[in-house]
ZANUNU-970306 format. One record per residue (C-alpha): residue in three letters; x negated, y negated, z. Coordinates in steps of 0.2 Angstrom, whole numbers. Layout:
N
<res=Ala xx=X yy=Y zz=Z>
...
//
This chain:
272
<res=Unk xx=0 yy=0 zz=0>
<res=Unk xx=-7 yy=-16 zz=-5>
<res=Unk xx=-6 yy=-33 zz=6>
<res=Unk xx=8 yy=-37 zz=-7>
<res=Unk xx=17 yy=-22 zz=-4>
<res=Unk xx=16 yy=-26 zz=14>
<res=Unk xx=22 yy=-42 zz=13>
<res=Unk xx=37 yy=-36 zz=3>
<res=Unk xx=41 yy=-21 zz=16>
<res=Unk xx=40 yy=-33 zz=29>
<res=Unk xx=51 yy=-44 zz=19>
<res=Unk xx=65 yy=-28 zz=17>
<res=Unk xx=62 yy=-24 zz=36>
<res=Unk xx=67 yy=-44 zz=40>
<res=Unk xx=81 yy=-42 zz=28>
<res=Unk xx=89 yy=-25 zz=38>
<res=Unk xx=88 yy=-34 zz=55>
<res=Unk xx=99 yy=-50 zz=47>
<res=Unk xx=111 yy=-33 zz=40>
<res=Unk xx=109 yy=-27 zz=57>
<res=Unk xx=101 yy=-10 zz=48>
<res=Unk xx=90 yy=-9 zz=62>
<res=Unk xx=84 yy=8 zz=59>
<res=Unk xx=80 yy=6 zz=43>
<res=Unk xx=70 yy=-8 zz=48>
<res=Unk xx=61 yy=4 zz=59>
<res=Unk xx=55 yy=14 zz=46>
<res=Unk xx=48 yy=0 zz=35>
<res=Unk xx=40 yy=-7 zz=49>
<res=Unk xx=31 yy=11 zz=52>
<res=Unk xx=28 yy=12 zz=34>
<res=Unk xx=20 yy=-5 zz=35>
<res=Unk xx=10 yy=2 zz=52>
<res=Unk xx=2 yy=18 zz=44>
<res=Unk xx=-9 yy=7 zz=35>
<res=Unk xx=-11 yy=-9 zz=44>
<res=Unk xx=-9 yy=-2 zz=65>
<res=Unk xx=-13 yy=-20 zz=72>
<res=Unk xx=1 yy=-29 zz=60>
<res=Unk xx=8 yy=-41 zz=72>
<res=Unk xx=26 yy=-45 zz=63>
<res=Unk xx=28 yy=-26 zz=60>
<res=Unk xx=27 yy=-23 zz=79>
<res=Unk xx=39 yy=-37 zz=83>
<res=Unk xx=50 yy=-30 zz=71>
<res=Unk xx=50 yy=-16 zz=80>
<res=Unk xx=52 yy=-24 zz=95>
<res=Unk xx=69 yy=-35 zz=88>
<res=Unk xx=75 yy=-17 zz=81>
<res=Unk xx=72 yy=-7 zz=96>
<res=Unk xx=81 yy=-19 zz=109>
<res=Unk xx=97 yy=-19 zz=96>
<res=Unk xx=96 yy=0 zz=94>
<res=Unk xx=97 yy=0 zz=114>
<res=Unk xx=80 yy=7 zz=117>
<res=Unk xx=72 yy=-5 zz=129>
<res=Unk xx=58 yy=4 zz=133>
<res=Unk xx=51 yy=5 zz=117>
<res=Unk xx=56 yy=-12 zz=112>
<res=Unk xx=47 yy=-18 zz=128>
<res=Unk xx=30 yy=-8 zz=120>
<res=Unk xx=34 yy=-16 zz=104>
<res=Unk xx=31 yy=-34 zz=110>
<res=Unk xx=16 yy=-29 zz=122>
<res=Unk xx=7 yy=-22 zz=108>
<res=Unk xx=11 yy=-38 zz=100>
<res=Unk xx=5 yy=-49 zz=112>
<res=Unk xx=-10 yy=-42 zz=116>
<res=Unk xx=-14 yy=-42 zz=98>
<res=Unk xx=-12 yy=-60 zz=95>
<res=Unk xx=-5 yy=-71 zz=114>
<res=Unk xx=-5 yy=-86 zz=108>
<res=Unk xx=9 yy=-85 zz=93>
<res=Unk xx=28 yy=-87 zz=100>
<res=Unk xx=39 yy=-73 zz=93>
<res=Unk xx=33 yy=-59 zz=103>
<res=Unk xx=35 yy=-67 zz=120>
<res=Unk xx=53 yy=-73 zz=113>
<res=Unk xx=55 yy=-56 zz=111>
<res=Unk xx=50 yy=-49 zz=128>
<res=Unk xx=61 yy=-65 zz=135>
<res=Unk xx=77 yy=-62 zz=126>
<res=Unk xx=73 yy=-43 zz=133>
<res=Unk xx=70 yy=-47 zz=150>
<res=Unk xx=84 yy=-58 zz=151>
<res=Unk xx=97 yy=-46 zz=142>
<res=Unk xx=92 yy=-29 zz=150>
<res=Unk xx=92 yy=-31 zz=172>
<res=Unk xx=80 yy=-18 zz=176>
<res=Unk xx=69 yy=-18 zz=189>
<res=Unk xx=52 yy=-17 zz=180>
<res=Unk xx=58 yy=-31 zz=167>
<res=Unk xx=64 yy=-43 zz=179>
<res=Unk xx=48 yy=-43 zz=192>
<res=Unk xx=38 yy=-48 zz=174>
<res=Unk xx=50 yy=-59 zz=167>
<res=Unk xx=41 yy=-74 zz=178>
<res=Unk xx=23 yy=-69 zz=169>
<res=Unk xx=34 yy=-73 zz=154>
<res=Unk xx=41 yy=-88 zz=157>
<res=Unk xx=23 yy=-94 zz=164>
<res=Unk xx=15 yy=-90 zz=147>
<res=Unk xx=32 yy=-97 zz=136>
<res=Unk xx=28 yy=-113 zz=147>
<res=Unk xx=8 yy=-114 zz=141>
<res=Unk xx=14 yy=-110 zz=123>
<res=Unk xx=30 yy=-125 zz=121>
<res=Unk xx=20 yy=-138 zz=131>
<res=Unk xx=10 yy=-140 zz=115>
<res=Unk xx=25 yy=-136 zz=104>
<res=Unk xx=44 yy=-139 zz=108>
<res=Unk xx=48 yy=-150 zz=125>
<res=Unk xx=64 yy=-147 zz=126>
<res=Unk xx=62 yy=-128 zz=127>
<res=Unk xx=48 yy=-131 zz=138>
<res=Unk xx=61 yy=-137 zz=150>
<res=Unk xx=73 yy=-125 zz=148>
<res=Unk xx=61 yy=-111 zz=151>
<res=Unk xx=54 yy=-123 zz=167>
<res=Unk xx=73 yy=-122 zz=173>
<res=Unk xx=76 yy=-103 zz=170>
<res=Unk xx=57 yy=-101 zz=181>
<res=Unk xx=64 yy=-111 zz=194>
<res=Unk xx=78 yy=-104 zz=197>
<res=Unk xx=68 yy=-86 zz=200>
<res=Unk xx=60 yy=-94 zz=214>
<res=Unk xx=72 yy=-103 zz=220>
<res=Unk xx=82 yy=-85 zz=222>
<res=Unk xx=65 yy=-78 zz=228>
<res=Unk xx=63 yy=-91 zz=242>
<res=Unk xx=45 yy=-96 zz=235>
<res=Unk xx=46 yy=-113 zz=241>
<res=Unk xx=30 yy=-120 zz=235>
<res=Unk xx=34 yy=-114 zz=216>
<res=Unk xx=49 yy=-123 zz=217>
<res=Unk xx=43 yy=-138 zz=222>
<res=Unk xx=27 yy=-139 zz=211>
<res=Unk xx=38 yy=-131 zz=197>
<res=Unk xx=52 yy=-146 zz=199>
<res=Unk xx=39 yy=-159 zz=203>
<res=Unk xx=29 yy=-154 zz=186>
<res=Unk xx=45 yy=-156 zz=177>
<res=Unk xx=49 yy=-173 zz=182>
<res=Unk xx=32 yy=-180 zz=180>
<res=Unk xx=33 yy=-174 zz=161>
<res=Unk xx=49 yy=-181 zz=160>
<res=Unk xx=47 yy=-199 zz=166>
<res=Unk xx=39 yy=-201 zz=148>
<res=Unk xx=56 yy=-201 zz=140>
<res=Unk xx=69 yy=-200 zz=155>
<res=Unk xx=82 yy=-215 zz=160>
<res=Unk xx=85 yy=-219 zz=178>
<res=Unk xx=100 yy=-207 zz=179>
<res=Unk xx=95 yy=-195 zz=172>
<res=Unk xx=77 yy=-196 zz=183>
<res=Unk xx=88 yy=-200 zz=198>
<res=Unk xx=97 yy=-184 zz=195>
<res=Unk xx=83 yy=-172 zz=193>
<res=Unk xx=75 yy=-179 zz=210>
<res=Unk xx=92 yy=-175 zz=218>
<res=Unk xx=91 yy=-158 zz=211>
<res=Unk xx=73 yy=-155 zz=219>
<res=Unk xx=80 yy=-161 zz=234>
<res=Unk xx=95 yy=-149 zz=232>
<res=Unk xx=84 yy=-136 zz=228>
<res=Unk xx=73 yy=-138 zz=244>
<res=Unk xx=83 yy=-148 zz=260>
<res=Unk xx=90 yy=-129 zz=266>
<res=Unk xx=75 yy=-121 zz=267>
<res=Unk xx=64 yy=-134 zz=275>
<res=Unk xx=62 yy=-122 zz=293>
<res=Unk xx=52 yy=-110 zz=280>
<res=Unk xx=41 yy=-122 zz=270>
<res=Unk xx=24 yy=-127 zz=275>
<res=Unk xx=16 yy=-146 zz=273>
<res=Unk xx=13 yy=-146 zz=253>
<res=Unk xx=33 yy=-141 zz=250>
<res=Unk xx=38 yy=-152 zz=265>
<res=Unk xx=31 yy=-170 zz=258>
<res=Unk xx=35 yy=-163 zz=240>
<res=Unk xx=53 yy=-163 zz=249>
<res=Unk xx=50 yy=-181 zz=255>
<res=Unk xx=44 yy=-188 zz=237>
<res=Unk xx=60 yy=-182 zz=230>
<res=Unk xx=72 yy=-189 zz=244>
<res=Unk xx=63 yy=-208 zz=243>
<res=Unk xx=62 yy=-207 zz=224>
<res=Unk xx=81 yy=-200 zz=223>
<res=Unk xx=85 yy=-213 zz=236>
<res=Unk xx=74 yy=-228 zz=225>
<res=Unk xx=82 yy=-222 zz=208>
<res=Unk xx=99 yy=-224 zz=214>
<res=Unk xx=111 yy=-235 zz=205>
<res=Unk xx=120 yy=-245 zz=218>
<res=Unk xx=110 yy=-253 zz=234>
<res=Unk xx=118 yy=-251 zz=244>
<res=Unk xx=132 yy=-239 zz=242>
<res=Unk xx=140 yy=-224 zz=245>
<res=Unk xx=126 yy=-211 zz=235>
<res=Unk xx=110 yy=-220 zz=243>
<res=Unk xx=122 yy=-219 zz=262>
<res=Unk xx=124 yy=-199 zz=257>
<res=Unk xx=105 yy=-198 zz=253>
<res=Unk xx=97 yy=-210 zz=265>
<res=Unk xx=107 yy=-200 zz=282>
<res=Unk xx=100 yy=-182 zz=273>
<res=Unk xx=82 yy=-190 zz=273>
<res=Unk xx=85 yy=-194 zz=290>
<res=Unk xx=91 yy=-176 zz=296>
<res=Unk xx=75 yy=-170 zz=286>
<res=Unk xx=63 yy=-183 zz=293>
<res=Unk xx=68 yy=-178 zz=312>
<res=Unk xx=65 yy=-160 zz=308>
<res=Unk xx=46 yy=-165 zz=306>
<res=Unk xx=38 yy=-169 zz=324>
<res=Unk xx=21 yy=-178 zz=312>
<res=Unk xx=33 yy=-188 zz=303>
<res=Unk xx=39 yy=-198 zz=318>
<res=Unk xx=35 yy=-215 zz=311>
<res=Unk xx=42 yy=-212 zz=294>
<res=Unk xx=60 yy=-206 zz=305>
<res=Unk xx=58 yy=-223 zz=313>
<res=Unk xx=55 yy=-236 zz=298>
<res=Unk xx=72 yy=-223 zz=289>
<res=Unk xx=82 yy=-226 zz=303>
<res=Unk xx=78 yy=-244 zz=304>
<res=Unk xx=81 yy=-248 zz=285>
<res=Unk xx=99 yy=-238 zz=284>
<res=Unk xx=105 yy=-249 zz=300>
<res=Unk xx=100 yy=-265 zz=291>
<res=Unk xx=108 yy=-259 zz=273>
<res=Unk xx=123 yy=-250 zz=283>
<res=Unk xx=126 yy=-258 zz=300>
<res=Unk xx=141 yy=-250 zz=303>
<res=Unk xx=135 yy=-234 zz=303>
<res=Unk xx=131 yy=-227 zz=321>
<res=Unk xx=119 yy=-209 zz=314>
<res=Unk xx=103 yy=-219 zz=314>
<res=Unk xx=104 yy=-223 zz=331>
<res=Unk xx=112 yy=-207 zz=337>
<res=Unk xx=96 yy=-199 zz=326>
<res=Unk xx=84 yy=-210 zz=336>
<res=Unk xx=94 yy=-207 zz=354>
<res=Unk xx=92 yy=-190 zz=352>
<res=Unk xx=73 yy=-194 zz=348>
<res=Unk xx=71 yy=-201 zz=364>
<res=Unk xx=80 yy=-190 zz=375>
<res=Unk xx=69 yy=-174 zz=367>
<res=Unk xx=54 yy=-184 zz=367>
<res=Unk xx=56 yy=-194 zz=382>
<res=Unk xx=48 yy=-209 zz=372>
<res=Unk xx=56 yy=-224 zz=368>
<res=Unk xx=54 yy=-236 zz=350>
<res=Unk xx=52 yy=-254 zz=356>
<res=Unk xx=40 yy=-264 zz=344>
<res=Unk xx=53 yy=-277 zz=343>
<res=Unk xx=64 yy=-271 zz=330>
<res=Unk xx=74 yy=-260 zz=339>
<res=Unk xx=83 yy=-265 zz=356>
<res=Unk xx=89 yy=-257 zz=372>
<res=Unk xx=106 yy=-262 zz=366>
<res=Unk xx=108 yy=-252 zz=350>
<res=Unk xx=101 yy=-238 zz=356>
<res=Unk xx=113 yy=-238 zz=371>
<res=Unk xx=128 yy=-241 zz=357>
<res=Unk xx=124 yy=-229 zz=348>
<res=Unk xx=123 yy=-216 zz=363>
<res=Unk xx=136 yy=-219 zz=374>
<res=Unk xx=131 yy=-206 zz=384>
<res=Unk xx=113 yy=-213 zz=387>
<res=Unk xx=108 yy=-219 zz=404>
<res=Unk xx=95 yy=-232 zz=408>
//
């Protein structure tokens, strides 16, 4: 068989997969095999056919081979995604995030918008895994290549989604995710489109309750709870936040911006 020969039984093995022949486009793709072994569109042929015929495994060997023949070209590790992803089997889903690491190297120098999608899928593997810190770098990563081409809202969404992604789990996280968690309350909380207002309230009271989880972040607690009383004076949960503060620390806030007096209202049950 001659390369224009292989070229053409390629071409008939393309053609029986748009049919959905797929096992005759097996056996064009071995025809094309017994004299090229290492022919990389034959073994993703093999790999499309195989997963449409319902043989997994041998799809799944399909695109390895594939891969390892040439890693840097896209169709095989679309393959072993779109295999992965279809087929719930232990084995595939444990590799599927290898994939999506490798899909992510590959689109970052060709296609952003799938770049993201593929970001989104990876994060939410972690996310169901309880892998904190991928999260967090994962979403943070994401943003900062966004930025180039986001508006506000649609910025000030995605730093809302990393903090929804990481405020229930704070007890389990270590420094790195923690102050990841905080960089995406303040710029949520910066981004927002009415100061002040009923989103920035929501935000700014969730910052709070995530500050006072964190004994080294004291200060940071203090200049929160300060700002939301001037923004939202009717609000009582800073100073209940702070209260609390004392009591538990048995030290009290008074560099002149804070009084007796506000504290007190804002714990009734607070005795001098």
């Amino acid at each position: 068989m001659s390369n224009k020969e292989v070229k053409s039984t390629l071409k008939n093995a393309r053609e029986a997969i748009k049919n959905k022949e797929y096992k005759e486009a097996l056996k064009h793709c071995k025809a094309v095999l017994k004299l090229e072994k290492n022919n990389y569109n034959a073994w993703v042929f093999i790999g499309v056919a195989a997963s449409e015929l319902d043989q997994p495994d041998q799809a799944q060997a399909a695109y390895k081979k594939a891969v390892e023949l040439e890693p840097e070209q896209l169709l095989a590790w679309q393959g072993l995604t779109n295999l992965y992803e279809k087929n719930n089997l232990p084995g595939f889903k444990e590799e599927l995030p290898d994939v999506y690491r490798k899909l992510l190297d590959l689109y970052e120098r060709s296609d952003r918008e799938k770049w993201y999608e593929v970001c989104r899928k990876l994060v939410d593997i972690y996310h169901q895994e309880r892998r904190h810190l991928e999260v967090a770098r994962s979403w943070y990563k994401l943003i900062s290549v966004k930025q180039k081409e986001a508006g506000n809202e649609e910025l000030h969404q995605l730093w809302r989604r990393m903090v929804q992604l990481l405020a229930d789990s704070q007890e389990d996280q270590d420094n790195e995710t923690q102050q990841l968690l905080i960089t995406a309350f303040e710029n949520a909380m910066s981004s927002a489109d009415k100061l002040p207002g009923e989103d920035h309230q929501r935000l700014t009271t969730e910052y709070i309750k995530c500050l006072s989880k964190l004994p080294h972040e004291e200060m940071k607690m203090k200049d929160a709870c300060e700002s939301m009383l001037s923004l939202y004076p009717a609000s009582t949960f800073p100073l209940e936040v702070l209260c609390m503060h004392f009591i538990q620390t048995g030290r009290f806030f008074n560099k002149g911006r804070l009084h007796f007096s506000s504290i007190k209202a804002g714990c009734p049950d607070f005795h001098q």
